[in-house]
N, C-alpha and C positions, 0 to 999 in steps of 0.2 A: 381553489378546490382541487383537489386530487383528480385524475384521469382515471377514475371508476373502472372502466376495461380491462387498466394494467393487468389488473392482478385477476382474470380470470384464466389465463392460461400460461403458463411460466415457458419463456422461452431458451432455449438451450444456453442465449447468452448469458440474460437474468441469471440462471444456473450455475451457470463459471466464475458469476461478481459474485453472488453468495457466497460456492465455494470457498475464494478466494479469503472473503474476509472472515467467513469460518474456521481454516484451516487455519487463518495467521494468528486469529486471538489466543487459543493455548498456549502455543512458542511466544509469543510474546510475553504472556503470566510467567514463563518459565524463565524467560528474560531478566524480567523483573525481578521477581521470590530469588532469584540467582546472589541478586545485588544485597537486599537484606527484605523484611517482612513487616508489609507496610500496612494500614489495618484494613485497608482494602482493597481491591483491584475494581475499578468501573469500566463495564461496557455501555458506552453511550449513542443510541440511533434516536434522531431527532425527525426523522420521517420512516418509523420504521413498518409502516403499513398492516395487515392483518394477520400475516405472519402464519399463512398459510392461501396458496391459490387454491381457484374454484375448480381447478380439477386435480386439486389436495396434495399437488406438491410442497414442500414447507422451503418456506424464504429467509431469511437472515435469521429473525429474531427464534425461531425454532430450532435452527440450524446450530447457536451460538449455544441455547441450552442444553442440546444432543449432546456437543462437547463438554460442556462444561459439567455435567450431569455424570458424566461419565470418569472424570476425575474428582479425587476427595478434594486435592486443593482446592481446586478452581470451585467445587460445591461449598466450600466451608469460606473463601474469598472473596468472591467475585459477586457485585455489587451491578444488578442488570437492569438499565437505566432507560423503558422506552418511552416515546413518545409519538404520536399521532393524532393532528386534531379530526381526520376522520372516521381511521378504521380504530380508533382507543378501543371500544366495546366488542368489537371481531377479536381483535387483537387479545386483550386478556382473556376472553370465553377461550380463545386455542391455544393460547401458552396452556392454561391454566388445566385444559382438557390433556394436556400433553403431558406436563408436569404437576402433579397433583400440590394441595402446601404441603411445604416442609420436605419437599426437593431441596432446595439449598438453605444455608446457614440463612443469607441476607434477603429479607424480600425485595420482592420485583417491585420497580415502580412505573406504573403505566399514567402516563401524562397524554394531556388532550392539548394543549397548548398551540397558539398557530406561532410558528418560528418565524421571527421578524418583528410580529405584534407582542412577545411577552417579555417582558421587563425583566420576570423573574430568569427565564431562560438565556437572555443576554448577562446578567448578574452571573448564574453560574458557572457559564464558561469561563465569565473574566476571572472568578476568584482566585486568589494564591492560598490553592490546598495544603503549603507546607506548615508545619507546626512551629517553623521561624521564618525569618529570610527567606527568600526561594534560594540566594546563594552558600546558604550556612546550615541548611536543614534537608531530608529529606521530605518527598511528600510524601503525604499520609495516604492521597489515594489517587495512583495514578490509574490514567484512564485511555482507554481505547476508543475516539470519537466517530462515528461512523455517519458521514450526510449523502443523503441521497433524494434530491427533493426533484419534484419536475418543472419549477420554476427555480427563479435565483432572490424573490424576494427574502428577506431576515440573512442570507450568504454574507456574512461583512465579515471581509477577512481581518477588520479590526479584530475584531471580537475572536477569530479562531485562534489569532495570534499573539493574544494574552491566555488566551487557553494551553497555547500550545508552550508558555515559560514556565510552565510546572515540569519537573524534573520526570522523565518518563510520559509525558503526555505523548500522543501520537491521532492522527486525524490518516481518514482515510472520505476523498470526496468524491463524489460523482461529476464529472464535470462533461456536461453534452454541450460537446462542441458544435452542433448542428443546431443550438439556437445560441450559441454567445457570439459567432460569427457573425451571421446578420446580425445578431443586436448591437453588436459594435457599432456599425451604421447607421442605427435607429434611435433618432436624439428621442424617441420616446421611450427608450429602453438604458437611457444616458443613467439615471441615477443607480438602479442597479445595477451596472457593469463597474459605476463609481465604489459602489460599494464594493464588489469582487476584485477588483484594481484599481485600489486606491489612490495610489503614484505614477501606475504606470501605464493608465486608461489612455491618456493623449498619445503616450507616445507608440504602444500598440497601436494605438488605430491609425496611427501614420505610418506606423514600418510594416504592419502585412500589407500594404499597397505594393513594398519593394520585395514581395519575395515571388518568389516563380511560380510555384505548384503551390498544392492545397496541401499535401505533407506540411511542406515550411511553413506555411501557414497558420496551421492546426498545435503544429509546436514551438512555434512564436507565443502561441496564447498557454500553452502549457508550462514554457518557459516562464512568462511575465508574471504568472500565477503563483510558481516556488520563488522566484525572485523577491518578491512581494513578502515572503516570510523572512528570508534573510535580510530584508533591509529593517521590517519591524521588530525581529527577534538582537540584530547588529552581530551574530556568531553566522556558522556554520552550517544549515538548512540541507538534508538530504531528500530530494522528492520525486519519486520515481514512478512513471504513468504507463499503466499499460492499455493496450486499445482491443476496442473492440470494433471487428469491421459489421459493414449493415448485413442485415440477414438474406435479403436477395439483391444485391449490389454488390461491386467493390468500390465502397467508400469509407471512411471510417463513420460508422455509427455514435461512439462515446468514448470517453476514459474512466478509468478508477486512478484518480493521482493519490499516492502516499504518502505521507510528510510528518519526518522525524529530525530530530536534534543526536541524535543516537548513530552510532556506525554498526550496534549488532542489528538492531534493527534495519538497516539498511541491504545487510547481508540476507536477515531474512528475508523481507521483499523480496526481492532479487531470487531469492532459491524457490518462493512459492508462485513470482512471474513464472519463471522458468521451467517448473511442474504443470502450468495452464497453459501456456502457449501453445497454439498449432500448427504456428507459421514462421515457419525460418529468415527470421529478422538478422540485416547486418545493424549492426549497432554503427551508424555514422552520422550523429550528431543530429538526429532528423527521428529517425526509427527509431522503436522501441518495443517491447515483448506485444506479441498482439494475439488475439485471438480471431476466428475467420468460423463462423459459426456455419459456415455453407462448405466447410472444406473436416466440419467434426464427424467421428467416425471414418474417415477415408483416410486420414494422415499415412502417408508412406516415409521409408528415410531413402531419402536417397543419397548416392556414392562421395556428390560435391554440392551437396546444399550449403544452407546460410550457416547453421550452425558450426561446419566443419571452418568455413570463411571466418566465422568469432575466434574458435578456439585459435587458427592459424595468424591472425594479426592478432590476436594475443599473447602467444608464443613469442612473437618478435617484438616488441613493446616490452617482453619481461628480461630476454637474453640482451637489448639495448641498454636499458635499468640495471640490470645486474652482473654485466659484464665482470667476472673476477674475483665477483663477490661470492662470499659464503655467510648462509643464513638457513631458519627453519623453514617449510613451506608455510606454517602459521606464521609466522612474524612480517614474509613476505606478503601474504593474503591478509591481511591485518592492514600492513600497512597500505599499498596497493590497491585492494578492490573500491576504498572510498575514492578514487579519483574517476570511475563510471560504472558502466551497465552492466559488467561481466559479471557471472552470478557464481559460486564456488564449484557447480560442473563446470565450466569453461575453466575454472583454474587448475582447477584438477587434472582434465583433460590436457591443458595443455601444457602442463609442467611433465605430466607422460609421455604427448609427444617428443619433448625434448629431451628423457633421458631415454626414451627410444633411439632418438638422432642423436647418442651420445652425445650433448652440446650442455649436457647438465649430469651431474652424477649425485646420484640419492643416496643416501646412508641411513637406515634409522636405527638410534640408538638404546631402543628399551630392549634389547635382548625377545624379541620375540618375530617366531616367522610370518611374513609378510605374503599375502597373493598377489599383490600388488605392487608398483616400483614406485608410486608417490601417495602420500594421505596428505590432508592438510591437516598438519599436528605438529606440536614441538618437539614433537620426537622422528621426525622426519629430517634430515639435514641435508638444506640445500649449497652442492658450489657446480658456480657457473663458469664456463671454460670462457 
């Protein structure tokens, strides 16, 4: 059963996870419709609660129709798929008070089902939605899957990662590392953790003994978790988690991991991390974009923070790479950005500082005046000294 409490009073963090997957479901439609015009686009939350707190802020699932309400496409495409075996009856009375019918093209479908227990619900992740092949066809309807439960029962990343071979699928998960930690430990919490890490449960729970701190720790399990999809999908797996610290502590509280087969996707992530963060994270293998809910509203910049630290071991990482070479800043940031965290500010940034340090010189070739001495565009032309 649900933690009834959650949803009386929306906390600032709560606020920034929403956000986060509100803001990304548009660009990513556009993502998509970009490629060609598939006959639907699915938004999928499988715990998606009542979709409004008791002190009337609105949560995901209102958050996702604000947007999509607001554009024709996504009203006339977008196929909004929730479910909740507690709050179902909260849940549709506020969509439905929100959005009257015949707001959008496709109707809403609000399911009661408990995740883990329904057959039908394991069924529909696994299917292959393409109209052939998954490798010879497009899918008909790719989907935006959103979990966010407060246990880990029905979690089987079997199951997300047949979901996730449909072409354009994309998962976005909650993963609260403040109870998968001790359940590592707890051979009574052994079958669920088998399920969430299915290959690589033993050998997690043998290497966080070797790591130092609670960072490494926390991203050993974050690690094991995308790993886990590249070895079941056998390609390319991009999955990128941003954290959130506790709200009167400094510990981390949770993640939102994201996980695409995609490199635009990957970029977007990255630029809507990037837009929610509050805390100047070095990206070293360990870190990654976070938020600090006890540090919201105070944010200062300061002269040599973390950010300025990215753009500058970024800058030298690109002038090593591309030593002599000439190329566009898009072709460079194409190629480039899927190898980690750096988000298209940081490329931007510091492809300026380095025609600043004359160490790059820009040229752009569309005949038009620039404010600017680098864009990421094919009409920008990079050579590096």
């Amino acid at each position: 059963m649900r933690e009834n409490h959650f949803f009386e009073n929306q906390t600032i963090s709560s606020k920034i996870k929403a956000s986060i997957i509100s803001e990304y479901f548009p660009s990513y439609c556009s993502i998509i419709t970009s490629k060609y015009q598939p006959k639907q686009i699915r938004y999928i939350d499988l715990f998606a609660g009542p979709g409004v707190y008791e002190d009337g802020n609105p949560s995901t699932p209102i958050l996702i129709g604000k947007h999509c309400s607001k554009i024709e496409l996504l009203r006339r495409n977008v196929k909004m798929i929730f479910n909740d075996n507690y709050y179902h009856d909260a849940l549709k009375t506020n969509f439905k008070k929100e959005f009257p019918e015949g707001t959008f093209a496709k109707s809403i479908h609000f399911g009661k089902s408990t995740v883990g227990e329904s057959t039908a619900i394991t069924e529909f992740l696994k299917a292959n939605t393409h109209s052939g092949a998954r490798n010879k066809s497009k899918n008909d309807f790719p989907s935006l899957l959103f979990i966010d439960p407060f246990g880990y029962k029905g979690i089987e990343t079997l199951v997300l990662a047949e979901f996730l071979k449909n072409w354009g699928n994309e998962i976005f998960i909650f993963v609260n590392t403040k109870r998968i930690h001790p359940a590592l430990e707890n051979d009574k919490f052994e079958g669920l953790m088998q399920d969430l890490f299915p290959t690589t449960f033993k050998k997690l729970r043998n290497d966080r003994r070797f790591k130092a701190t609670v960072p490494e720790k926390l991203n050993l399990i974050i690690d094991s978790l995308g790993d886990e999809y590249k070895t079941h999908l056998g390609q390319k797996v991009f999955y990128t988690a941003f954290k959130f610290q506790e709200e009167d502590i400094d510990a981390t509280s949770h993640y939102i991991l994201h996980i695409t087969k995609g490199a635009r996707g990957y970029d977007l992530i990255k630029t809507i991390y990037n837009d929610f963060a509050n805390v100047g994270t070095v990206f070293d293998g360990v870190n990654t974009y976070t938020f600090d809910a006890k540090k919201y509203g105070t944010e200062i910049n300061e002269l040599f923070d973390e950010k300025s630290i990215n753009i500058d071991k970024l800058a030298n990482e690109l002038l090593l790479k591309y030593k002599n070479k000439q190329l566009s800043a898009s072709q460079l940031f194409d190629e480039h950005q899927v190898s980690g965290l750096y988000s298209r500010f940081h490329y931007t940034e510091a492809l300026r500082k380095l025609v600043h340090q004359k160490k790059v010189k820009a040229i752009f070739t569309d005949n038009k005046n620039h404010k600017v001495t680098v864009l990421i565009s094919k009409d920008c032309l990079l050579n590096f000294n």
